[in-house]
C-alpha positions as CSV (number, residue, x, y, z in Angstrom):
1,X,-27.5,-8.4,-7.2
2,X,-27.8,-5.2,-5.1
3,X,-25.7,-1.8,-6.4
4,X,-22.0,-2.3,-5.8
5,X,-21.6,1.1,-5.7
6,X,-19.7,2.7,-2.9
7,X,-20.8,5.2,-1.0
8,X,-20.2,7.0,2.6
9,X,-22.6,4.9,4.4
10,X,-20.6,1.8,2.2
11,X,-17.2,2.9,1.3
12,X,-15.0,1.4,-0.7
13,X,-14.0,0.8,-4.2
14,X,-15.7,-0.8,-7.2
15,X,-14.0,-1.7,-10.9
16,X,-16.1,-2.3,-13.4
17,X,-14.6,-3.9,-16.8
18,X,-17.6,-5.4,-18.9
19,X,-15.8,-6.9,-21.6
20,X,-12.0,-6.8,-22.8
21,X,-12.4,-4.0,-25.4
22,X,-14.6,-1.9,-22.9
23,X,-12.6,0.7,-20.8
24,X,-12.4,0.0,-17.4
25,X,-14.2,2.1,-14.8
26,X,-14.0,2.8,-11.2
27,X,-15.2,4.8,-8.0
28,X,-13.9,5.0,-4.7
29,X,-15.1,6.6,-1.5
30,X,-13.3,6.3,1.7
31,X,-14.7,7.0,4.9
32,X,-12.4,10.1,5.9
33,X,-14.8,11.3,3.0
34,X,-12.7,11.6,-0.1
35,X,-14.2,10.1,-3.4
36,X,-12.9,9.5,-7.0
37,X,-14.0,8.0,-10.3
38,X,-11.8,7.0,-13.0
39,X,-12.6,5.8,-16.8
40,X,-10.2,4.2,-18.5
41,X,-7.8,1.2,-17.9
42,X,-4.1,2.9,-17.3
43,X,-6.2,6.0,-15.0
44,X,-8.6,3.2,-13.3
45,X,-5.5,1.1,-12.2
46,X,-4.0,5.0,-10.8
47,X,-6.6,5.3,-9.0
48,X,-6.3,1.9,-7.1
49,X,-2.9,2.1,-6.5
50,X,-3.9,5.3,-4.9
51,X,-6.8,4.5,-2.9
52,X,-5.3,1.3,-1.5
53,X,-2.0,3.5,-0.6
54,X,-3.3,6.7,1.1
55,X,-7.2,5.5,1.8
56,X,-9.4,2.5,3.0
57,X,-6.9,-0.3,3.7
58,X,-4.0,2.2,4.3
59,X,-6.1,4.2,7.1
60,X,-6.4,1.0,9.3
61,X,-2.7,0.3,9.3
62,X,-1.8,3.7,10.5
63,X,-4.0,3.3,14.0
64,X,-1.6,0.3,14.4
């Protein structure tokens, strides 16, 4: 399995959640160039609701 990783060449966002009692983990890189990791389940699903309101997914519906 290649690195799931985003990056600015591949941006976008990973979550990681190995097992149930493990904390959640996640980076996110959009390609207007901002980036943020979060550890921790309640700060991992902040920054999703973020990155999928003011980057990646939310930059293509402004253009429209």
């Amino acid at each position: 399995m290649s690195d799931l990783t985003p990056t600015q060449d591949r941006p976008g966002l990973h979550v990681s959640k190995p097992s149930p009692s493990a904390p959640a983990t996640a980076t996110a890189v959009c390609h207007c160039g901002a980036t943020a990791t979060a550890t921790g389940d309640n700060q991992v699903r902040a920054l999703v609701e973020g990155y999928t309101a003011n980057h990646g997914p939310a930059h293509t519906k402004q253009g429209r």
